[in-house]
C-alpha positions as CSV (number, residue, x, y, z in Angstrom):
1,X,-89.4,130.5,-217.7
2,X,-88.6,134.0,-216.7
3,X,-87.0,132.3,-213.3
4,X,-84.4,130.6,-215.9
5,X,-84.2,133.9,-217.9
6,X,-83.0,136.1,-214.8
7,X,-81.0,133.1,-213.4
8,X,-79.5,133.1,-216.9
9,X,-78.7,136.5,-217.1
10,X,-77.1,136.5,-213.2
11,X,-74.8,133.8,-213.9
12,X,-74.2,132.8,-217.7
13,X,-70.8,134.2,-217.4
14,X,-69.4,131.3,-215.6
15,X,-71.3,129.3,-218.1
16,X,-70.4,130.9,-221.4
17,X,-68.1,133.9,-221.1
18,X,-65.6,132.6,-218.5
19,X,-62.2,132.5,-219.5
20,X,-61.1,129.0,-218.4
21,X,-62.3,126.5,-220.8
22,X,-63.7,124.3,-218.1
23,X,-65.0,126.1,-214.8
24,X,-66.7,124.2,-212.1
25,X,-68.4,123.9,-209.1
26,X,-67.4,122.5,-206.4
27,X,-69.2,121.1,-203.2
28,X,-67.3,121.3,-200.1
29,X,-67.0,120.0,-197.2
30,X,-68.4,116.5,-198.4
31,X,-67.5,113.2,-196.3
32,X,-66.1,110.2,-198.4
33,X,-69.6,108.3,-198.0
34,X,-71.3,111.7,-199.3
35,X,-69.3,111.7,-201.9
36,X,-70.1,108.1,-203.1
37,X,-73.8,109.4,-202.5
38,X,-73.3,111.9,-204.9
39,X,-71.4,110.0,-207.8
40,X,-74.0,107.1,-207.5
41,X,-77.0,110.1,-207.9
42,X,-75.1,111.3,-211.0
43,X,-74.5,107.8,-212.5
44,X,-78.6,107.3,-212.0
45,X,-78.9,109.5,-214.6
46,X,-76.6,109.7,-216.8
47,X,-75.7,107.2,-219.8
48,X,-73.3,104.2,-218.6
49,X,-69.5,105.2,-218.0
50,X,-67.4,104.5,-221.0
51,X,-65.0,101.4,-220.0
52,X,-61.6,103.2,-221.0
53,X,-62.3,105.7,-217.9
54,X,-59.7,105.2,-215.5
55,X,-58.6,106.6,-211.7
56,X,-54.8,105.8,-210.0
57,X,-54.4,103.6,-207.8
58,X,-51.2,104.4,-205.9
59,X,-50.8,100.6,-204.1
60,X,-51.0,99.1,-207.8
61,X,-49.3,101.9,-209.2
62,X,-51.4,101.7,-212.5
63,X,-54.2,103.2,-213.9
64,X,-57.2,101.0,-213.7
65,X,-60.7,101.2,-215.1
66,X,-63.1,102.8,-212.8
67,X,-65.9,100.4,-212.9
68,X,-63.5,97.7,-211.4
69,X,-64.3,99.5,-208.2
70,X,-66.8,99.4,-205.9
71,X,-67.5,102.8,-203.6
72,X,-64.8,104.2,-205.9
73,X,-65.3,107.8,-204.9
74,X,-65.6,106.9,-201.4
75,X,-62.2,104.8,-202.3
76,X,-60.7,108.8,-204.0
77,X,-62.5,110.7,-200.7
78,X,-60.6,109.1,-198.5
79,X,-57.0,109.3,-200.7
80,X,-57.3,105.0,-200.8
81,X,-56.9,106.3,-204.8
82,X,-55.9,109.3,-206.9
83,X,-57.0,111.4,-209.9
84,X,-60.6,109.9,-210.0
85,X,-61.8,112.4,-212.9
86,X,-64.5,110.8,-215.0
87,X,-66.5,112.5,-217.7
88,X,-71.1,111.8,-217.4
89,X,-72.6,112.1,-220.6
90,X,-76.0,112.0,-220.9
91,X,-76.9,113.3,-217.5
92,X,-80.3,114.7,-217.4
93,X,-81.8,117.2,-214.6
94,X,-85.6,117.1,-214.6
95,X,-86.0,116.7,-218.7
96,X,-83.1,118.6,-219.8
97,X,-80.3,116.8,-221.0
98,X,-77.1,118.7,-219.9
99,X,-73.7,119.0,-221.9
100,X,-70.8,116.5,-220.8
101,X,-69.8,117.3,-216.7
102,X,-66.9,116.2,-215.5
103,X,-67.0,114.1,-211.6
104,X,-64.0,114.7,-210.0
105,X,-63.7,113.8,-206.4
106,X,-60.7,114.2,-203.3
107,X,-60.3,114.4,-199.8
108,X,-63.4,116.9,-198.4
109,X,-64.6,117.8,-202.4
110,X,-66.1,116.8,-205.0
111,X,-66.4,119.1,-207.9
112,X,-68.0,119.1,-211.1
113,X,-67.3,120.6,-214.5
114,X,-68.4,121.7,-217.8
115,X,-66.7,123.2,-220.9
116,X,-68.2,127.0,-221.1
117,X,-69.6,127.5,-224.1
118,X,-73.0,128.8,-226.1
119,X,-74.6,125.7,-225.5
120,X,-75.3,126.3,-222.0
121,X,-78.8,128.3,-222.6
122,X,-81.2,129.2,-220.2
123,X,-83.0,126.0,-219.4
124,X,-79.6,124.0,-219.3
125,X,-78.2,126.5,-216.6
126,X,-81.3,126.1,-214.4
127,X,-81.3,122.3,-214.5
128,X,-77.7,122.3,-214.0
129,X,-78.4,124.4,-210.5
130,X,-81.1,122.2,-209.6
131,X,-79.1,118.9,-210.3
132,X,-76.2,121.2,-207.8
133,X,-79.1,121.9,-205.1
134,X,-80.1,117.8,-205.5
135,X,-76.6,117.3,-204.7
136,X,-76.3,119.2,-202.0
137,X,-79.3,118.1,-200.5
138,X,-76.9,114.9,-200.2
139,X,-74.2,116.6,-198.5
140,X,-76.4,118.8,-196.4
141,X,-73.3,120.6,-194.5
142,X,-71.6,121.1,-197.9
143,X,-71.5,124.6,-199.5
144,X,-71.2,125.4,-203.5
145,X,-67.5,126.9,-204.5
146,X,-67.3,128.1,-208.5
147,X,-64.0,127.7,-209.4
148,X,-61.6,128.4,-212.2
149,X,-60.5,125.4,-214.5
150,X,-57.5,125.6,-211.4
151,X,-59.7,124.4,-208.7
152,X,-59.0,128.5,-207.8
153,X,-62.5,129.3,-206.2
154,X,-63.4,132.6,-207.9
155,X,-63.0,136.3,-206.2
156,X,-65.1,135.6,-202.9
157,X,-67.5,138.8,-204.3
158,X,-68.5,136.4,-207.4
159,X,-69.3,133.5,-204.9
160,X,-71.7,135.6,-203.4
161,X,-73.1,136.4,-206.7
162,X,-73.4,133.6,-208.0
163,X,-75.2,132.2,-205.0
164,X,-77.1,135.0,-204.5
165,X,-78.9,134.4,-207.9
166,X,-79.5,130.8,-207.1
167,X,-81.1,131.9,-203.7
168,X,-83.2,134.0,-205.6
169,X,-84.0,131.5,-208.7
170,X,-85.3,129.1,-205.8
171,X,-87.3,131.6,-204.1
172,X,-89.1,132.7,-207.3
C-alpha cells in the first residue's frame, strides 16, 4: 500500500491536476503487429467494444465500425486506416477496475488516455502503471512518453519523473 501511496504522490499530477482534460501515455516505438498485441491484451480485459465505435478507412472513404475488422490496429499501424480512437470501459489491472482509457493507435505509437480527474486514487494509478509495464512487456523495445491531450510529450524533465517513480514503485 505505501508503494501506491508514494507512486501516488510522485505522479498524481498527470492523473488529477494536469491541465489537459485527457493526458496520456504513450508507447513508442511499437511495430504494427505489437500494436495489435497490445489492443487485443486490452480488449482481454475490458467489457466488449460498443458497436457505434468507428475508425476511417481512407480506400472506402467512410467511417466504418471497428469490429468489422480484423488486426484493425495492425490495419491503423501501418496507415492501411485512419483515426482508430476507441474508448475500453471496463478494463481491469490485477482487480482494480480503471476509469474509461482511450486506444488510440498510428504509425510507430500507440497511446492511451484517461480524463484527469479525482477518481484516479492511489490503487487506480498503480494498476494503471502495471497494466503500462504489461504493455510494454509486449513491445519490449518500446519506451513510455506522457503526453499532453496534444500528443505533445511533456517537458523531457517530467518524463524523467514520471518514470523515475515507476522505476522506483517496481523496485519497492
Amino acid at each position: 500500500m505505501q508503494r501506491a501511496t508514494d507512486l501516488y504522490a510522485a505522479v498524481s499530477d498527470f492523473f488529477v491536476e494536469t491541465r489537459a482534460p485527457y493526458p496520456e501515455v504513450q508507447l513508442e516505438p511499437v511495430t504494427p503487429d505489437e500494436a495489435q498485441a497490445i489492443l487485443e491484451a486490452l480488449l482481454s480485459t475490458a467489457d466488449p467494444l460498443r458497436a457505434d465505435q468507428t475508425v476511417w478507412d481512407p480506400e472506402r472513404n467512410a467511417d466504418l465500425p471497428v469490429n468489422g475488422y480484423d488486426g484493425v490496429a495492425l490495419l491503423a499501424a501501418t496507415g492501411r486506416l485512419q483515426a482508430l480512437r476507441i474508448v475500453l470501459r471496463g478494463v481491469r489491472v490485477r482487480r482494480v477496475r480503471l476509469p474509461d482509457v482511450g486506444f488510440s493507435v498510428w504509425p510507430g505509437t500507440v497511446a492511451l488516455d484517461y480524463l484527469a480527474g479525482k477518481h484516479w486514487r492511489n490503487e487506480v494509478v498503480a494498476a494503471f502503471v502495471e497494466l503500462l509495464r504489461d504493455l510494454g512487456r509486449l513491445a519490449p523495445e518500446s519506451h513510455v512518453v506522457p503526453a499532453h491531450e496534444t500528443s505533445e510529450p511533456f517537458a523531457a524533465k517530467r518524463q524523467q519523473e514520471f518514470r523515475e517513480a515507476v522505476r522506483r514503485y517496481f523496485a519497492a
